[in-house]
N, C-alpha and C positions, 0 to 999 in steps of 0.2 A: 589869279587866274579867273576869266570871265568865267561866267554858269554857263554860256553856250560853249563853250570849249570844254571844261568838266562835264557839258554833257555828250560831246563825243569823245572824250575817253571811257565812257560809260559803256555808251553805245559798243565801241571797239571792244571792250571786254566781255560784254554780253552778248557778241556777234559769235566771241572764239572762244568761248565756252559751252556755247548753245549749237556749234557747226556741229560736232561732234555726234553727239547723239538723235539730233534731228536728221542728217547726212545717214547714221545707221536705220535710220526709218525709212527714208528713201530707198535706201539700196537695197530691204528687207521687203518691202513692196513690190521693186521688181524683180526680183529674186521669186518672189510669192507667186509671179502674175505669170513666170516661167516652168513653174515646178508643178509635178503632178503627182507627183510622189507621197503618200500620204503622211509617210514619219515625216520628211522632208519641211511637207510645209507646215506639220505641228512642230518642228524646229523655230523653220520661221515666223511663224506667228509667235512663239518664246521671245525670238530675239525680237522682235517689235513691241511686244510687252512691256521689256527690259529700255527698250531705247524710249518709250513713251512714258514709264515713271523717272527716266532718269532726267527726261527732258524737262516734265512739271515738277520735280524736287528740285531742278536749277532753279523753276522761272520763280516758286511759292519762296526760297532761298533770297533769292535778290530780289526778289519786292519787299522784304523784309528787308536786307541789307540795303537799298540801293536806291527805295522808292517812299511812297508812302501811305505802309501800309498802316494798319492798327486804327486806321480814324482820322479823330480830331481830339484825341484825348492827350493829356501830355503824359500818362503814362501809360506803358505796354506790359501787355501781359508775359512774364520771363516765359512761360511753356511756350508759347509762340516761337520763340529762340531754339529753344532745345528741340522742337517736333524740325523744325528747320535746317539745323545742324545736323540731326542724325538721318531725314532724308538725304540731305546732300552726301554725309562722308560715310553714314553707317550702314547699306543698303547692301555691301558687298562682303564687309568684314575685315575689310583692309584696314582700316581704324577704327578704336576703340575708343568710345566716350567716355568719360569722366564727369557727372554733371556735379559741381558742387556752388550751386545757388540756392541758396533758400528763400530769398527775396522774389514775392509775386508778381511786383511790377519793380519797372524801373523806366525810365525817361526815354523818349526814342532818340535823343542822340548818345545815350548811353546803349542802349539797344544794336544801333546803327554801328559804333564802338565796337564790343561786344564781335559782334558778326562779324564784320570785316577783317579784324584780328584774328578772331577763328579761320575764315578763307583764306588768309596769308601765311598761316602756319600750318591748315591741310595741305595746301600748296606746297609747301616746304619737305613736306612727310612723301618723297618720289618712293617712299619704297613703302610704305604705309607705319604703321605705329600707334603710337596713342595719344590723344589729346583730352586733357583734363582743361574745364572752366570755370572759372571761381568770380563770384560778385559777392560784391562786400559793402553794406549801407552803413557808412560814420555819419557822427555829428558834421562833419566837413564836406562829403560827400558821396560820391561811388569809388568803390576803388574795384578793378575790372583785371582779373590774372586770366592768361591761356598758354598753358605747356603744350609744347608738345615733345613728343618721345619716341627713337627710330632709329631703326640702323644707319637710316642715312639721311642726311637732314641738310635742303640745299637753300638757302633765305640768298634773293638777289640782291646787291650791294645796294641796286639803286632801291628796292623798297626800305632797306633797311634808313639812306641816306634821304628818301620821302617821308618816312613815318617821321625822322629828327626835324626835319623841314633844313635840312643841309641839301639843297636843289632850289635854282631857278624855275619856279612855276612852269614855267613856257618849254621849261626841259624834260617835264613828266610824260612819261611813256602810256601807253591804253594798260598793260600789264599793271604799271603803278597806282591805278586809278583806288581801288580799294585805301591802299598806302597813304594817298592823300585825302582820301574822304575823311580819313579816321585821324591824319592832320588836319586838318582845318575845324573840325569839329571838337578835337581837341582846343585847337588856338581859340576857338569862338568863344568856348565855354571857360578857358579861362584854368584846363588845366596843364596836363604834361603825359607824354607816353614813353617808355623804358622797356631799350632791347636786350637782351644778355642770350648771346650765341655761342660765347666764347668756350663751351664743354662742348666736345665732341656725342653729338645724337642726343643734346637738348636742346632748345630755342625756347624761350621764352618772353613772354611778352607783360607790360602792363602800363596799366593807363589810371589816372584819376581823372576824375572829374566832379567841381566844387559846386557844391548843391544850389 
């Protein structure tokens, strides 16, 4: 897949990610610029609040997953990860982190890794749950686990057939864009990533990658 093509499925995934909560800012504004009501619009200004951190815990999220943030360093700071994750999934209470890295940094396509696994397995959690993350520095390399845990737990065929790299390029969807980031980064670097769905309300993911 060309980089200008990877970059509009980027685009389309950050388009419809971001409608949502920015689209509730809008409609809370004019809602705002109608109301006179005093509880009312201390309502409203709540829900524009809420639509305004949800908007920059997307965008600080995917500049981390999707951009490039951290520098020019080759390695990232892990808290950068986790302050990321738990803005994006932990803000409401619908899931539950797990953070089990000990390692301070780690590489930004391991980073990049990392993330994007995570978003495809929040993704996955339609009813909420828990998600536990685990990095692991060997002699070999990273090795990169993310569970997640839920009543109901819905992973699309086609990411699961992106992440294998069992799909023609040209056939990847804007939804699979994560799915293939975190392939290709994989293939670059020379490691392998491993789905196991097959338990009823766990999904589980992992990935190496060789130092």
């Amino acid at each position: 897949m060309k980089s200008h093509e990877f970059a509009s499925l980027l685009c389309s995934r950050l388009c419809h990610d971001l409608l949502s909560p920015v689209g509730a800012l809008n409609n809370g504004i004019e809602l705002l610029a109608d109301e006179h009501d005093p509880e009312m619009r201390a309502r409203c200004l709540e829900l524009l609040a809420e639509s305004a951190r949800a908007s920059a815990n997307k965008l600080k999220f995917f500049r981390l997953a999707f951009g490039a943030a951290g520098g020019f360093a080759d390695e990232v700071d892990t808290r950068e990860a986790r302050v990321a994750i738990e803005g994006l999934f932990g803000g409401d209470g619908r899931i539950q982190l797990g953070w089990m890295v000990d390692e301070p940094t780690i590489s930004k396509a391991a980073l990049k890794v990392l993330l994007n696994l995570v978003l495809i397995a929040g993704d996955a959690l339609v009813r909420g749950g828990r998600l536990d993350v685990g990095v692991e520095r060997t002699d070999k390399g990273v090795e990169i686990v993310v569970r997640a845990e839920g009543t109901r737990i819905v992973l699309d065929p086609e990411l699961k057939r992106v992440l294998s790299g069992d799909i023609d390029e040209n056939e990847v969807a804007p939804r699979a864009a994560a799915a293939w980031l975190v392939h290709s980064l994989v293939r670059e670097g020379g490691g392998d990533v491993q789905v196991a769905d097959e338990q009823e309300g766990l999904l589980l993911f992992g990935s190496s990658l060789p130092a």
